[in-house]
N, C-alpha and C positions, 0 to 999 in steps of 0.2 A: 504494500500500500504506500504508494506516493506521500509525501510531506507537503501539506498545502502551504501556497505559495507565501499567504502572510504570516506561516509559522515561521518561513525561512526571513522572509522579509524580517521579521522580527528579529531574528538571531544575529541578523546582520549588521542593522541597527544597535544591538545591544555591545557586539565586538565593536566595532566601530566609534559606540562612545564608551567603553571599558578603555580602547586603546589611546583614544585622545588623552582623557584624563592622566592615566600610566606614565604616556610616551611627554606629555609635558612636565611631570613631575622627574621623570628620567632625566631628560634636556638640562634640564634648570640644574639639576641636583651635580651634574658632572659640570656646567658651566660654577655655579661654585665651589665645587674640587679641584679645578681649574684653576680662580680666583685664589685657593689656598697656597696650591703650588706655588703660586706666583709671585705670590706675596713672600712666601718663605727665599724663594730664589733672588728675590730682590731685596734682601732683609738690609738695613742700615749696617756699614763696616765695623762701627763702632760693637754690636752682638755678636758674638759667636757663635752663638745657637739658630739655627744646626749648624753643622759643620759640613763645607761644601767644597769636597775638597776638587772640584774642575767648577766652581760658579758660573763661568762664560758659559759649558754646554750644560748646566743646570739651568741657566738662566732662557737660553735656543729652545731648552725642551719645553720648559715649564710657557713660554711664548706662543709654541707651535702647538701645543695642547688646548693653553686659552683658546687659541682660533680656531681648533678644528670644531674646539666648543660651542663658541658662539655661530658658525658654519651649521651645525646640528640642531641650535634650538631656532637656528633663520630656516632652517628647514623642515622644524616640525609637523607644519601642517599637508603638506607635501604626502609626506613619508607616512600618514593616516593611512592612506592604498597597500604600502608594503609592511607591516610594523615589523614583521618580524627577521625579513632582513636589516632593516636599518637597527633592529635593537641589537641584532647581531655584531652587525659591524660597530656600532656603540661600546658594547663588551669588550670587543677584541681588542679594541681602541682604549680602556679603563682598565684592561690587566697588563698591558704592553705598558700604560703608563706610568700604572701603578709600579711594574716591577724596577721601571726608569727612575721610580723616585726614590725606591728600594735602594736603588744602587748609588745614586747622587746625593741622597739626604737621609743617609743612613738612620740620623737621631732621631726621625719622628715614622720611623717602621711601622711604630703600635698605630697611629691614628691614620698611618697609609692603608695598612689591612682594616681597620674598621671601618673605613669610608670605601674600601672596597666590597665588604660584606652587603652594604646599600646598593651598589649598583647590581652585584649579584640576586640579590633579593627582586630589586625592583622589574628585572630582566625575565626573573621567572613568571612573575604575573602574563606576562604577553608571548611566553617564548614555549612551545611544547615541551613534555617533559624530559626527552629527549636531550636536545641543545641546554636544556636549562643544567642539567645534569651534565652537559660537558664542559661548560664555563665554570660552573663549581670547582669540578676536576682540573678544568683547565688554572684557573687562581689559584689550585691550591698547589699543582707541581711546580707552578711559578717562586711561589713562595719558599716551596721544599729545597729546589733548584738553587736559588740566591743563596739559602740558608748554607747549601752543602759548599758552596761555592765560597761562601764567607768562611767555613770551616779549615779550609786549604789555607786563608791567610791568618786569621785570628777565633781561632777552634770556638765554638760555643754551645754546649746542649742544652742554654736554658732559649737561646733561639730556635732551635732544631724544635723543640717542642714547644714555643709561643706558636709558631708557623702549625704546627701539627695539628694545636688546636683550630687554630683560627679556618684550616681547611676542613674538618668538622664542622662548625658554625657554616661556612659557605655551604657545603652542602644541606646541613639542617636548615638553612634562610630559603635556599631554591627548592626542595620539596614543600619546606608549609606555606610559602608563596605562591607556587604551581596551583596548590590545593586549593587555597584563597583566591587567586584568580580567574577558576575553574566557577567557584563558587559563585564568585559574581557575575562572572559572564553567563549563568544560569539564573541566578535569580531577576538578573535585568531582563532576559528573553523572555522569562514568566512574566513580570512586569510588564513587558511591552505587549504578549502576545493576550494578556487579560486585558487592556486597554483598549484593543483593537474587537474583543468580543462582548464590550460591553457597548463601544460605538456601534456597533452591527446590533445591535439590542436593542439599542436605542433606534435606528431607523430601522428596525422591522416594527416598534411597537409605532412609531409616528406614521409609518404606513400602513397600516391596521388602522388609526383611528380618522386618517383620511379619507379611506377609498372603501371604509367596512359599511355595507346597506345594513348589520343585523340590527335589533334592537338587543339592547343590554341594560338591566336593572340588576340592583346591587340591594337584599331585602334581610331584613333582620329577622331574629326569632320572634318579636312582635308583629312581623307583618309591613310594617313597614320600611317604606320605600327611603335607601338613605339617596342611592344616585341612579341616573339613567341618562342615556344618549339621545340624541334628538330624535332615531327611526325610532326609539321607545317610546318618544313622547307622542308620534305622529302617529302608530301605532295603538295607541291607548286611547287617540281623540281628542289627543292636544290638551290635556288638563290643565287647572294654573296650579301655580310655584306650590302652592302649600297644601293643596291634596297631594296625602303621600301616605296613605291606607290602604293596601291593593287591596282588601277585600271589596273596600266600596265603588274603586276604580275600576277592578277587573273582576270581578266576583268567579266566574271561571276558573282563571288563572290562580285564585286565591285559594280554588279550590284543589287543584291539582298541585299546586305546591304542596300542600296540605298533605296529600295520600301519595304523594312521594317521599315526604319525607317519614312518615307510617310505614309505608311497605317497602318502598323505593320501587317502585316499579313505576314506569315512565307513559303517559299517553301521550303516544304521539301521533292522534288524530286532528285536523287542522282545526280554529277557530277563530272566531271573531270578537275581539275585545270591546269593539266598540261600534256602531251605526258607522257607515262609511270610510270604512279602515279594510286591510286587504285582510283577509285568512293568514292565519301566522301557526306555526306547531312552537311551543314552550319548551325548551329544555332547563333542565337543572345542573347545576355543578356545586360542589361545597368547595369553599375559598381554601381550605387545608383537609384533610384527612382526618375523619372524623368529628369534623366539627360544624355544628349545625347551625350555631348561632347567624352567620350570614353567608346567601344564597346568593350565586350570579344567574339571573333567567335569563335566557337568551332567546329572542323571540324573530322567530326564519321566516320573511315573508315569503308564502309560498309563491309568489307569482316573479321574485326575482331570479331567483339562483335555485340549481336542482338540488335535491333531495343530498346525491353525497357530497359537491361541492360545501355543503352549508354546512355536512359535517366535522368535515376538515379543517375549514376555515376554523367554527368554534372551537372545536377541540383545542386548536394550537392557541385562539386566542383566549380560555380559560384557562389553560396554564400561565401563560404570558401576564394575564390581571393577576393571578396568584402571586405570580415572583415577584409584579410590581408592588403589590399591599402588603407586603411582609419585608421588600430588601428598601422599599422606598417611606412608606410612611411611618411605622416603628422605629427604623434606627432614625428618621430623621427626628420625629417627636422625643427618643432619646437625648439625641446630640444637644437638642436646642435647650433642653430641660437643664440638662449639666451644665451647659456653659452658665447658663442663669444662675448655678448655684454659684460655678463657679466667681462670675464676677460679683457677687456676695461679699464674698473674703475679704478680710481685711486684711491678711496678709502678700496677698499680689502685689507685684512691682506693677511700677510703666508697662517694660515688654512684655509680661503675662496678663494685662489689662488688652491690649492691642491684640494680642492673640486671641482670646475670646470674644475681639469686636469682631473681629475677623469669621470666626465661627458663626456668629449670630448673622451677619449679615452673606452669609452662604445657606446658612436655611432658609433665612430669609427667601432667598432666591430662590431655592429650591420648591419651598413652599406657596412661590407664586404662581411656578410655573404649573405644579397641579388645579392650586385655583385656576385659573387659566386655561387649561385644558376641559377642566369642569365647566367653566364658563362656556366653550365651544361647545359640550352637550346639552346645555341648559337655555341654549338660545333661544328665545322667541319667534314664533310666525312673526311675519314682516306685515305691518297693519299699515300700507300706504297712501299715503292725503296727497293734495296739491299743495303745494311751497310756492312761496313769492322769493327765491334763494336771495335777490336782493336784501329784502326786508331781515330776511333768516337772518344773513349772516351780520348784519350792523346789531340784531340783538345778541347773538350770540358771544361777537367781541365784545358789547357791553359788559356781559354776565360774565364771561372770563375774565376781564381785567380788574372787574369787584372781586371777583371772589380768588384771584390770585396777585391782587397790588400792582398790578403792570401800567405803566404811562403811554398815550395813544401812542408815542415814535417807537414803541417795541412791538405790537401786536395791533394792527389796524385792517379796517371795513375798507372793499373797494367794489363799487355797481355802478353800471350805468341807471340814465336816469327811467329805462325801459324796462318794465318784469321783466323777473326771467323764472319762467313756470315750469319745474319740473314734480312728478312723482314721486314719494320715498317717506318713509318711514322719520316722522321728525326724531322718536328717540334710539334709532339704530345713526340716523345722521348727525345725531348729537354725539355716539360715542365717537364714531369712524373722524370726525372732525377736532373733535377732544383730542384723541391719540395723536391725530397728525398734526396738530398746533403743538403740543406738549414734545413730543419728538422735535419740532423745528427748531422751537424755543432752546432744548436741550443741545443738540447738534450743531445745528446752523448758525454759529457765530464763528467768525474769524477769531483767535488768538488774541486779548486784553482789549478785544470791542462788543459789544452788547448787542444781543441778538436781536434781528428787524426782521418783523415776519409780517405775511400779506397774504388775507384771506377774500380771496378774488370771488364774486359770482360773474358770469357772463354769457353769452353762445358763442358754438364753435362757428367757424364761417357753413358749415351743415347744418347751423340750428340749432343744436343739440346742446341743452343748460348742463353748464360747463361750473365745478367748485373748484378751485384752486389754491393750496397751502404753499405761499412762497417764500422762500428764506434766500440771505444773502451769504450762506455761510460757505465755508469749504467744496460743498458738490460734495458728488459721492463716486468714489472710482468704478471705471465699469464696470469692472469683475464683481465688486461687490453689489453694483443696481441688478445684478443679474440674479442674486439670489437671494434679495432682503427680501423678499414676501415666501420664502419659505419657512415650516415651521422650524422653531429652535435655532434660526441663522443669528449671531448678534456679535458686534465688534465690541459691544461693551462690557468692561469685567463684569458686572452687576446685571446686565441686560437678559431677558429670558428669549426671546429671540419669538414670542409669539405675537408681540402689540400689534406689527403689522401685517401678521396672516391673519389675526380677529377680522383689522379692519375690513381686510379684501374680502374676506368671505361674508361681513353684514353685509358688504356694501353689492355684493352677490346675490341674496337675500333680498335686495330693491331692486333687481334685474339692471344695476349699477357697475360701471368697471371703473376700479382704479389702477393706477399706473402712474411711473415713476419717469418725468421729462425733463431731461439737459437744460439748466438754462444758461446762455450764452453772457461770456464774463464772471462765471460763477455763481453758487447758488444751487439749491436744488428747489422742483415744483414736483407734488404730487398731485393728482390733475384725478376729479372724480367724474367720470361722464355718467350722467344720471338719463332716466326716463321722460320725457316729454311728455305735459297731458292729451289725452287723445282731443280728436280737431273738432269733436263734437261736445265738447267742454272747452274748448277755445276760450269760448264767453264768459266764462263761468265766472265770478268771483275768487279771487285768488286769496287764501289765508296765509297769513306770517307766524309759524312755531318753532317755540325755542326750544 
């Protein structure tokens, strides 16, 4: 069985930034071993210490060292493609020196092998166990080598054996650095390869709640109704917000929940919940295993989608609600609970003050984005009047600049002196224009100047009454206008990335398009093209709602 592609992608990713970090701390670490040489080699005449007894090619080596050094960390980013040649040549280049300093600066042997033992160590992390295991080997005959070598002219066994040890430690620093290396280039892959399965989690579930015709209620062991989607509400006959009794709602439905959860046995013969609603079959699911207390119905109009498609679909998307109400709402009503205690304390500093604002305002966000989502099931049928949009929107900036302190040069009315009559829902046009003012506001300002926004009615040169939210600010790049009305899209830390898929979809809702248009010189306009009233109400009197 094959390795799927983003497991690999992952692993590659993870080596890749294991080796960055490594190969920089390598660089650095021999540019100042480097530094040390150098310094020692160039010591003032007036010291002795150390004793250098050729200084001129102490001085050549410890020079040519420094450069090859700084050579290596000018080419670190480079050498990211190959690490494990460059960490090679690295080594080769730090035992060779090493044993150079061995030999020129005799007096400081101990702090040459220790600072050799570093580059040993740090070489293992990036280098197979192999190679790692022969640089060990390799530093430590090095070492042996000089020592036996030093014996010929001034005998020493209390060296023969500092060396001895010191080639132990090299090999103990490159096997438990190997280990360690191993280690984290595995734990990062895991890391990257869960990140990558919860992003795919996340757009299977956002695409399930876009494109899903089922209906879905969410009902407690009293019956009732805590939530439901909008095919449930349409389904049901459109109730208002605060019935949420399914016995009275669906008395049927109330019923077979009932002798399902009794025997568990399922009817799945079709029904009608309500006077002019399609035939639907109920299914049940319990949120976890065993437990009854609340029930997902899932109700299948029969005249959408066939029989086993509808079972497939549910099936996967009531496991899917499962993992969301246990991984999603729990641990976050946790999280948010503690931090509360936590900033209680009297004993928190600053930095643990700020870390828990930090927390809070991450559930925060968390927690809007399900409100939010709930918002999109709980929409309203679109109940559409005629509009005078001139008239509209002079009240409308009125009522926002009272109720948010704005001065007419930030948030201003702009109409000709001719209605401009379209169709639409005044309080779905009340939100969709809200968001997109409050977004301007927020966005569209230039750097240390003060946001100027402009709410346009008009017609298009087609006719067609035309809203328009304009700001003077930045623009918005095009990669990005390409996918701000998707869900969950947002460049801002704090942003849920739904305000502007709400709007699109009310404004969808009043058989409305909105759309995002270039304004030249900078600036962006969102531009709502609305419904016309029909030509046999032409005449009609036109009313102004806020």
């Amino acid at each position: 069985m094959s390795t799927p592609a983003s497991t690999i992608a992952a692993r590659t990713r993870a080596n890749q930034s294991t080796a960055r970090h490594e190969l920089f701390f390598f660089n650095y670490f021999r540019l100042g071993q480097a530094a040390v040489y150098t310094a020692l080699a160039f010591r003032p005449e007036h010291m002795n210490w150390p004793a250098l007894p050729e200084p001129v090619i102490a001085r050549v080596f410890a020079l040519a060292y420094l450069l090859a050094a700084l050579v290596m960390v000018a080419r670190t980013r480079p050498s990211l493609q190959r690490p494990v040649l460059i960490v090679s040549i690295g080594l080769t280049l730090d035992v060779a020196a090493a044993l150079m300093a061995l030999v020129l600066m005799h007096d400081v042997r101990m702090g040459v092998a220790m600072m050799l033992a570093v580059n040993i160590a740090t070489g293992a992390l990036l280098l197979p166990f192999r190679l790692s295991m022969f640089f060990a080997a390799l530093a430590t005959l090095g070492m042996l080598g000089h020592s036996v070598f030093d014996l010929t002219t001034d005998p020493s066994d209390r060296e023969l054996a500092e060396y001895g040890l010191f080639g132990a430690a090299y090999f103990a620093c490159a096997s438990l650095c190997y280990v360690l290396g191993r280690n984290i280039r595995a734990s990062e892959a895991l890391a990257e390869q869960r990140g990558i399965d919860l992003a795919n989690l996340s757009q299977v579930n956002e695409l399930i709640i876009r494109r899903m015709k089922t209906g879905v209620l969410l009902v407690d062991e009293g019956n009732r109704i805590h939530q439901l989607n909008e095919s449930a509400w349409m389904l049901m006959g459109n109730p208002s917000a605060d019935q949420r009794d399914l016995g009275s709602l669906a008395p049927e439905l109330s019923r077979r929940l009932y002798h399902w959860r009794a025997s568990g046995k399922l009817d799945e013969s079709a029904t009608m919940l309500a006077d002019g609603t399609p035939e639907v079959v109920p299914r049940f699911t319990r949120l976890a295993p065993n437990d009854d207390s609340h029930v997902l119905i899932f109700l299948d109009d029969t005249s959408l989608v066939s029989r086993r498609a509808e079972e497939l679909t549910l099936s996967s998307l009531g496991r899917l609600s499962a993992s969301i109400a246990h991984e999603i709402r729990n641990p976050l009503a946790a999280i948010h609970y503690s931090a509360q205690l936590l900033a209680e304390s009297t004993d928190m500093n600053d930095t643990d003050l700020r870390m828990v604002e930090i927390i809070n305002n991450h559930c925060s966000r968390l927690n809007e984005i399900i409100e939010n989502i709930l918002q999109l099931s709980r929409r309203e049928r679109s109940r559409p009047e005629t509009l005078d949009l001139g008239q509209w929107v002079h009240h409308f900036v009125t009522e926002y600049r009272q109720g948010n302190d704005l001065g007419s040069d930030i948030l201003r009315a702009v109409s000709g002196s001719e209605p401009v009559a379209a169709v639409a829902d005044p309080q779905h046009l009340q939100q969709v224009i809200w968001n997109l003012v409050q977004n301007a506001l927020r966005y569209g300002r230039l750097p240390g100047e003060p946001a100027r926004v402009m709410l346009v009615a008009r017609h298009s040169e087609a006719g067609i009454p035309i809203l328009e939210v304009i700001d003077r600010g930045p623009g918005i790049p095009p990669k990005v206008a390409a996918q701000i009305f998707e869900p969950f899209f947002t460049t801002h830390e704090y942003g849920t990335g739904l305000g502007l898929y709400l709007a699109r979809q009310m404004a969808e809702a009043n058989q409305a398009a909105l759309e995002y248009v270039r304004v030249a010189g900078g600036g962006s306009c969102f531009r709502i093209s609305l419904t016309p009233p029909a030509r046999t109400a032409a005449a009609a009197p036109v009313a102004a709602h806020a």
